[in-house]
C-alpha positions, 0 to 999 in steps of 0.5 A, a space after each residue: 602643630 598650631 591646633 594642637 597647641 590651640 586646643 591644649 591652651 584651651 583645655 588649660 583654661 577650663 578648670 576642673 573642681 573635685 566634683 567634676 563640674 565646670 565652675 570657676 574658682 570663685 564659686 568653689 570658694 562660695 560653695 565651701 563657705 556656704 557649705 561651712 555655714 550650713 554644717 555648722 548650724 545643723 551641728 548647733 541643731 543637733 546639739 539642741 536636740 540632744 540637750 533639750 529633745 525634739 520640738 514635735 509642735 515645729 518637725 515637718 514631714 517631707 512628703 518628696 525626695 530631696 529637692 521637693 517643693 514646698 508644697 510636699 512639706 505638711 507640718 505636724 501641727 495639722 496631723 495634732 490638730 486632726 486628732 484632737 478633732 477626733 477626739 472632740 467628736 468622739 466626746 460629743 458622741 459620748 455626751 449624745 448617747 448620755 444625753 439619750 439614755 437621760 431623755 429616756 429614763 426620764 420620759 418612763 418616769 414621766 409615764 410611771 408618774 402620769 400612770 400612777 396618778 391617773 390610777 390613784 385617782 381612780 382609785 380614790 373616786 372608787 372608794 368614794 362611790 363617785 367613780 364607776 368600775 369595770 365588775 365581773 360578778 361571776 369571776 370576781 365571786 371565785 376569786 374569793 372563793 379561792 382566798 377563802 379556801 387559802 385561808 382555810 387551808 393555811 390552818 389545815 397547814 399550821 395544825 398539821 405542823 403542830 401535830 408534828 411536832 407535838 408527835 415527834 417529841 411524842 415519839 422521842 420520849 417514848 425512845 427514851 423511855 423504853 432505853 430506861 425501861 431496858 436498862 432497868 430490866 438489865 439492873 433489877 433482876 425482881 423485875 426484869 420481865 415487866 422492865 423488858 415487856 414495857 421497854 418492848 412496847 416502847 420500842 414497837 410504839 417508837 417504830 410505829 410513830 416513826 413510820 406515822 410521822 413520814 406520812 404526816 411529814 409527807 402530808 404536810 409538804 403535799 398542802 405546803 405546796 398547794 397552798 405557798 406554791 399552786 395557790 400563791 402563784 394564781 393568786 399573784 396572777 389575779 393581783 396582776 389582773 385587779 391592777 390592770 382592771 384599774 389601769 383600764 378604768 383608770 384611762 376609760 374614765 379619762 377618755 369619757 371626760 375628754 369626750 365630755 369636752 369641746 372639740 377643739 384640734 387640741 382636745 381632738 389630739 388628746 382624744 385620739 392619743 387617749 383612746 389609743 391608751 385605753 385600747 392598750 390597757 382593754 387588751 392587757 385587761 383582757 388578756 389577764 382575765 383570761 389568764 386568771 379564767 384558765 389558771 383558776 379552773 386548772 387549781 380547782 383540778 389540781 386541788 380536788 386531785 391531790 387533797 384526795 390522796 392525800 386526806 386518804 393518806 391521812 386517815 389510814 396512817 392515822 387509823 392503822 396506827 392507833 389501832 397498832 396495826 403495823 402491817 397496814 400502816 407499812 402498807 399504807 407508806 407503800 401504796 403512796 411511794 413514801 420512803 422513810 429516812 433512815 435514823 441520823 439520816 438529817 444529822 451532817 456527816 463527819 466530813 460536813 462537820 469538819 
């Protein structure tokens, strides 16, 4: 009977609080009022943050559970901070590569520059008689051979195109005249047999002067492109050559001054840089005159066989119209696969108009 009142008075003086702990009511009464302050300011916090937005320059992260330590917190200060050095390295990068394609471009001026004056200065001592050229007596004989022949046949080229057009205004006079011969024939009844015999004639002549005018036309093109196509592009190749002949000269008389020199280290560097120049421009020399070797022999080829055709083109259109041999000028067309366009054929259609 006493332990049992014993323990009943001792489980009396333990208290008990709504959360099941052991305490006092003393630090209850500490913890509601602590709990009270820290509800208040987290009210007071929220309330700014509604009113005036986040502060992201004073938010931390939490890196722990609840409870975590201090060193688990990692402002964000440090993450902006990171970004921005980001960002500045990329910039840097950005102004390297800028910085790299400035120094290229500059040296390749620097290079054209250094290029150009060594050739104009070869140049000028050529004019002079006071510097020496790299000559090919043999080429240089058949390059201008070849500019002689372009010459002549430019005029070949600019005759032929005035016969064509004195011809086709020719031929459209005489269409004009047999419609008036034919129909006068219609309205003078005394002379409709002379009217009609002319008119006829006009019109044969006008048919055959069509038929003449396409091999002329096909003749024209065939020395157009001889001359402005197959001729210009060898032509543009032996221009390639001339300047890398200078070129050549231009660093082989630079290389003899520096060997004129002393032999210091520093002209012994130049030298040596000077003589790789000169090596480079050989090869490039050379290579362009053998270029220019082949190109001029196969032009020499391609002339010989199509001016063949096409003066035999020529003389027998010209010789079977003028004797009014129109079978032999249809035949002519033929045997050279020159199809004629049919009348109004240049003239837009209906639709290209529109």
């Amino acid at each position: 009977m006493t332990d049992s009142i014993m323990s009943k008075a001792a489980t009396m003086e333990i208290p008990i609080n709504s959360n099941g702990d052991s305490r006092t009511l003393g630090e209850d009464d500490g913890l509601e009022q602590a709990r009270q302050v820290q509800w208040g300011l987290d009210e007071k916090d929220l309330q700014q943050v509604m009113v005036s937005g986040p502060n992201l320059n004073e938010t931390s992260i939490v890196s722990g559970g609840y409870g975590g330590t201090a060193e688990g917190i990692i402002p964000t200060s440090s993450i902006k901070g990171s970004s921005m050095h980001h960002s500045s390295s990329s910039s840097m990068m950005a102004e390297e590569a800028a910085r790299g394609v400035a120094v290229e471009k500059f040296d390749m001026m620097k290079k054209w520059g250094l290029n150009t004056y060594k050739c104009t200065k070869q140049l000028i001592s050529e004019r002079f008689g006071r510097g020496s050229r790299t000559v090919d007596l043999e080429l240089e004989a058949q390059i201008e051979v070849l500019r002689d022949t372009k010459r002549k046949y430019e005029s070949v080229l600019r005759l032929a195109r005035a016969l064509t057009n004195h011809f086709y205004s020719m031929v459209q006079t005489q269409h004009a005249l047999g419609d008036t011969f034919a129909d006068l024939s219609q309205k003078s009844p005394e002379l409709r047999d002379e009217f009609g015999y002319n008119a006829e004639t006009q019109k044969l002549l006008c048919k055959n002067g069509e038929t003449l005018l396409g091999a002329i036309n096909f003749f024209v093109s065939s020395i157009n492109t001889l001359v402005n196509k197959t001729m210009e592009d060898t032509l543009m190749t032996i221009k390639m050559y001339e300047n890398a002949r200078l070129e050549f000269d231009a660093y082989r008389a630079d290389l003899e001054e520096l060997n004129m020199g002393p032999r210091d280290a520093v002209t012994m560097a130049r030298i040596e840089a000077a003589q790789q120049q000169y090596q480079i421009h050989k090869d490039k020399y050379e290579r362009l005159r053998s270029d220019v070797i082949i190109k001029l022999k196969f032009l020499e080829e391609n002339k010989v066989k199509v001016m063949h055709k096409q003066l035999l083109l020529f003389h027998n259109a010209i010789s079977a119209y003028f004797a009014g041999n129109q079978q032999q000028l249809e035949q002519t067309l033929k045997q050279f696969n020159i199809k004629l366009k049919p009348p109004g054929a240049d003239k837009p259609s209906w639709l290209e108009e529109q």
